[in-house]
Every structure is written in C-alpha cells, then in structure tokens.
Backbone as CSV, one residue per row, in Angstrom:
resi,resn,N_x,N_y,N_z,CA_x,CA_y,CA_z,C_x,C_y,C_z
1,UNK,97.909,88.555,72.882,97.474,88.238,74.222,96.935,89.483,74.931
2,UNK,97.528,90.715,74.747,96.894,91.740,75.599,95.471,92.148,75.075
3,UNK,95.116,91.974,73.711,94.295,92.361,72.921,92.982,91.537,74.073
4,UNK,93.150,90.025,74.146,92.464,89.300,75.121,92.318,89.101,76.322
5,UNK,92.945,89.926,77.257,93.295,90.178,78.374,92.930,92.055,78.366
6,UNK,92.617,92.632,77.948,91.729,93.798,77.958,90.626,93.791,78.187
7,UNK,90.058,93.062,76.782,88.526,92.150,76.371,87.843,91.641,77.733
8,UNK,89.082,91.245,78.121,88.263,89.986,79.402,88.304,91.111,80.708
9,UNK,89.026,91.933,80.860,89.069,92.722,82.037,88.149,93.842,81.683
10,UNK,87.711,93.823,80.676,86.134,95.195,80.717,85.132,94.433,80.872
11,UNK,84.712,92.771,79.809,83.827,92.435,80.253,83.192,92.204,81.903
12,UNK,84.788,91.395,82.312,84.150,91.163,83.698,83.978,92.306,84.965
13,UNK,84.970,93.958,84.179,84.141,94.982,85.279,82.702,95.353,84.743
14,UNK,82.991,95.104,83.666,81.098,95.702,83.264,80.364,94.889,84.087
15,UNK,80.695,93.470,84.020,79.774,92.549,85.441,79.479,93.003,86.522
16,UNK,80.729,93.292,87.163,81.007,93.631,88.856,80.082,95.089,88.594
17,UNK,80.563,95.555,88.131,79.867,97.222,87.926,78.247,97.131,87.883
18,UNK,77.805,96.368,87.146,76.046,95.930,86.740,75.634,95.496,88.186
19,UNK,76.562,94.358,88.870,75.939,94.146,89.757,76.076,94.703,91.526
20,UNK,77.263,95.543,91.209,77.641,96.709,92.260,77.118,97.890,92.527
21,UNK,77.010,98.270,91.678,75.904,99.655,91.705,77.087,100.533,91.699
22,UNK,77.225,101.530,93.055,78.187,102.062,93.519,78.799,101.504,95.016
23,UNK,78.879,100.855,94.826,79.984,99.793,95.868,81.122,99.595,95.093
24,UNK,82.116,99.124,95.842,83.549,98.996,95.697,83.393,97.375,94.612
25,UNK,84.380,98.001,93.921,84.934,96.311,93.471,86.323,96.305,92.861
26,UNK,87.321,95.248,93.000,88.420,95.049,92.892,88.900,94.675,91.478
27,UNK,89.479,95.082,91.016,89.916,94.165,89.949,91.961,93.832,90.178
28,UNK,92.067,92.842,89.842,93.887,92.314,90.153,93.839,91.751,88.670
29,UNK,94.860,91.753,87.928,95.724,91.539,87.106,97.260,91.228,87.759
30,UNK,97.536,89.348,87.356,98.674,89.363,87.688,99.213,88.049,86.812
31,UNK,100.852,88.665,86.425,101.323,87.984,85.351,102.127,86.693,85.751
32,UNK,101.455,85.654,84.830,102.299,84.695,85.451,103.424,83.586,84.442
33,UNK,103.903,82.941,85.029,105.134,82.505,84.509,104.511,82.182,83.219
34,UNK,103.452,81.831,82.474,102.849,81.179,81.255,101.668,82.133,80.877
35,UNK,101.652,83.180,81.542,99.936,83.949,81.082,99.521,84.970,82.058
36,UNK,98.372,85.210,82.211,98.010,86.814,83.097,96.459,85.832,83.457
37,UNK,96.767,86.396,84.951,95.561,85.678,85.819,94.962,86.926,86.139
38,UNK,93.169,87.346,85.362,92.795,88.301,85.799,91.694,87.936,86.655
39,UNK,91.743,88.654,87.509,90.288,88.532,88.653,89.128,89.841,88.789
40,UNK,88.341,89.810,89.480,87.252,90.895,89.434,86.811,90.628,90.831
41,UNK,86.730,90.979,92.001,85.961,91.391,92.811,84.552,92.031,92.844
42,UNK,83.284,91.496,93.145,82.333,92.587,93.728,81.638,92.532,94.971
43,UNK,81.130,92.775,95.768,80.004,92.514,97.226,79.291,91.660,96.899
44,UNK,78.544,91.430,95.648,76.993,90.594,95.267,77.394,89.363,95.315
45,UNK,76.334,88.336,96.077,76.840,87.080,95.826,76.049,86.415,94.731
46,UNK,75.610,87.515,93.916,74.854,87.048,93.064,76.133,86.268,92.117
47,UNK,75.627,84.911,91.217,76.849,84.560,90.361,76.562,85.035,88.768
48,UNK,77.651,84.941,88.288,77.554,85.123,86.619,76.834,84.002,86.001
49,UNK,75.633,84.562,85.245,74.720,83.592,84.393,75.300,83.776,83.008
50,UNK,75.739,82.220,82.177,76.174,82.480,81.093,74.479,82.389,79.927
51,UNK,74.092,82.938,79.315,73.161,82.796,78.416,73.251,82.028,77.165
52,UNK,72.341,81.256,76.959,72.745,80.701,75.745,73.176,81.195,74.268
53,UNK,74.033,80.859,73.626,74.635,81.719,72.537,73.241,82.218,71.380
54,UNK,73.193,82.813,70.142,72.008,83.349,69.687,72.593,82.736,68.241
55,UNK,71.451,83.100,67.532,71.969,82.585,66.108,72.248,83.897,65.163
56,UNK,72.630,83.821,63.564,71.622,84.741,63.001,70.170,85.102,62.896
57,UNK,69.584,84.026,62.419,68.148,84.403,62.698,67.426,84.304,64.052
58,UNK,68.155,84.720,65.076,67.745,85.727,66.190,67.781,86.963,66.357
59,UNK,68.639,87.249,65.269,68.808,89.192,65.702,68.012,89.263,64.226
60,UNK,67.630,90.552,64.524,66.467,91.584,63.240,66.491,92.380,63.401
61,UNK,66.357,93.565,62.937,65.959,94.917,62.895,64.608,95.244,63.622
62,UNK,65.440,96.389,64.561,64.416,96.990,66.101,64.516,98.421,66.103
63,UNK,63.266,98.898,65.744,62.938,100.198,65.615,63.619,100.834,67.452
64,UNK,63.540,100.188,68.126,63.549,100.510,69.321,65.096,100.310,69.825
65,UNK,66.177,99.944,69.068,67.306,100.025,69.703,68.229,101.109,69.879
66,UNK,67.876,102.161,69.815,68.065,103.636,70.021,67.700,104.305,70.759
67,UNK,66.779,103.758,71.142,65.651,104.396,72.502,66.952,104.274,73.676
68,UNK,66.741,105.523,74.716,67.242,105.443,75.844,66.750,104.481,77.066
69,UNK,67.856,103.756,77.627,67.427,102.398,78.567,66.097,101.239,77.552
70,UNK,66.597,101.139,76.331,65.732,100.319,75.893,66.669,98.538,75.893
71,UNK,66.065,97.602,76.765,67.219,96.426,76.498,66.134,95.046,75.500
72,UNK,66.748,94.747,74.194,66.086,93.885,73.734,66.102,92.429,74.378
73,UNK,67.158,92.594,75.185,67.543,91.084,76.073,68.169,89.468,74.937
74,UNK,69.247,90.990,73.981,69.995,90.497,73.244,71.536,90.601,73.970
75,UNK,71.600,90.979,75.056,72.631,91.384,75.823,73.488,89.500,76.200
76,UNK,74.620,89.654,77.290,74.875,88.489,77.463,76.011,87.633,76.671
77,UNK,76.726,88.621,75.832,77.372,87.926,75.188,78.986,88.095,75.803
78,UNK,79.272,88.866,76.481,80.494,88.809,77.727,80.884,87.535,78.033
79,UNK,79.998,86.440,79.114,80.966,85.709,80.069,81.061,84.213,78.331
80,UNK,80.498,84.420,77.103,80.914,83.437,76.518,82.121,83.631,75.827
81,UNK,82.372,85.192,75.372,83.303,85.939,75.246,84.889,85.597,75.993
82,UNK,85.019,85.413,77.111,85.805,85.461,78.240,85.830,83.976,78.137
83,UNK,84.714,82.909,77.777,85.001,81.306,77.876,86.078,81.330,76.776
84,UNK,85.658,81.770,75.586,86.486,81.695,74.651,87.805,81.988,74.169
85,UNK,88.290,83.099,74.948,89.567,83.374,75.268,90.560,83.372,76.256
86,UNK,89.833,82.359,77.352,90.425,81.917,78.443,90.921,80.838,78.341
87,UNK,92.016,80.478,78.641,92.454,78.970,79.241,91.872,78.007,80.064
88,UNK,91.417,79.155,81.036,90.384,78.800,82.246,89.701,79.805,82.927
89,UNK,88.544,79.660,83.682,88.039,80.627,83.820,86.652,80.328,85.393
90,UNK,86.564,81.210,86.360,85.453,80.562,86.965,85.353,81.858,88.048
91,UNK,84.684,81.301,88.971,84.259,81.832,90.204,84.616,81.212,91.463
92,UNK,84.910,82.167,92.581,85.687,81.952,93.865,84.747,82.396,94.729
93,UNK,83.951,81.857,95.453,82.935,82.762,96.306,84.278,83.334,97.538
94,UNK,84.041,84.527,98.130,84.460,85.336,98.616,83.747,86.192,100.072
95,UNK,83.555,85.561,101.402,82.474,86.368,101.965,83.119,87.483,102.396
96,UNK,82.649,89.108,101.652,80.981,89.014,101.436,81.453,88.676,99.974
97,UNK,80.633,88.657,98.889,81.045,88.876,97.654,81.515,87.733,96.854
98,UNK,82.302,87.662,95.869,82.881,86.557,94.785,83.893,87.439,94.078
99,UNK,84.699,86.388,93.580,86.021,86.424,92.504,85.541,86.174,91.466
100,UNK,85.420,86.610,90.416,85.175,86.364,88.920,86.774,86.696,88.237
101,UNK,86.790,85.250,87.906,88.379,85.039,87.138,88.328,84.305,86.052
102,UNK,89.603,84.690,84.986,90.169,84.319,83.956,91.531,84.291,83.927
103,UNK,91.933,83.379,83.104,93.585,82.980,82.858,93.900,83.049,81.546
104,UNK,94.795,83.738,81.080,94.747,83.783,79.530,96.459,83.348,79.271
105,UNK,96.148,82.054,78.634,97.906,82.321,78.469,98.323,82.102,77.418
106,UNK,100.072,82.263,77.278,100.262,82.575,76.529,100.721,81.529,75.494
C-alpha cells in the first residue's frame, strides 16, 4: 500500500506543480480507518485531463527524446496511473483553486 500511495502523491504534485508554477500548493495525507486519503491542492482552476491510454505501436524510437524541453506528447500517463490504484479518486473544486484526490485502501 505505501508503494501506491507514494506513486499517487508524486503524480498528483507533479500536477499541482505543472499547473502552479511557483504558487503555493497543499498536499494532506490522511490515514483512515480502511486506507490513506491523499489530496493535492493548487490555485488553477484548471481540471485534470485524463488522456487516452497509448498502445505499443504508438511509441517508436525518437531521435529527439534527449533533446532539452523536447515533449513528444507521449506524456499523460499519471492521472490513469492514480485511476488504477485508487479505490476512488476525483476532484473537489475549491475557490480559488481545486482538490485533486485519491483513496487507496487497504
């Protein structure tokens, strides 16, 4: 369980962080009688877009994935990540801002 409850608390600051810039954002971890309810705070009311999953024959070899700030817009694989090891999982709008949460139990 912690292994998945790590997982899910970097993906969703890498979120808040992408879409915070340098603004504040919260993150709470709290354990509950059956599991760990993690949340994420940021300002943006932008919401989390899940992308559709990819196949094998979507990824190939890219001379260019080494390049600095190069994005193939193979990215996106976080909030399906977090579906998958959640119990439950969603968004709380928050003014200003939103809750991005997961429940992982046990």
């Amino acid at each position: 369980m912690a292994d998945s409850v790590l997982l899910i608390v970097a993906e969703l600051v890498t979120n808040a962080v992408r879409v915070a810039g340098e603004r504040e954002i919260r993150v709470r971890c709290v354990r509950e009688v059956r599991g760990v309810l993690v949340a994420v705070w940021d300002p943006a009311e932008e919401r989390p877009v899940t992308r559709p999953l990819m196949g094998p024959g979507d990824i190939g070899a890219d001379a260019r994935a080494l390049d600095d700030g190069y994005d193939d817009g193979t990215g996106g694989w976080g909030l399906p990540l977090v579906q998958a090891l959640a119990s439950a999982c969603g968004v709380t709008g928050a003014a200003p801002g939103k809750w991005v949460w997961a429940r992982v139990s046990c």
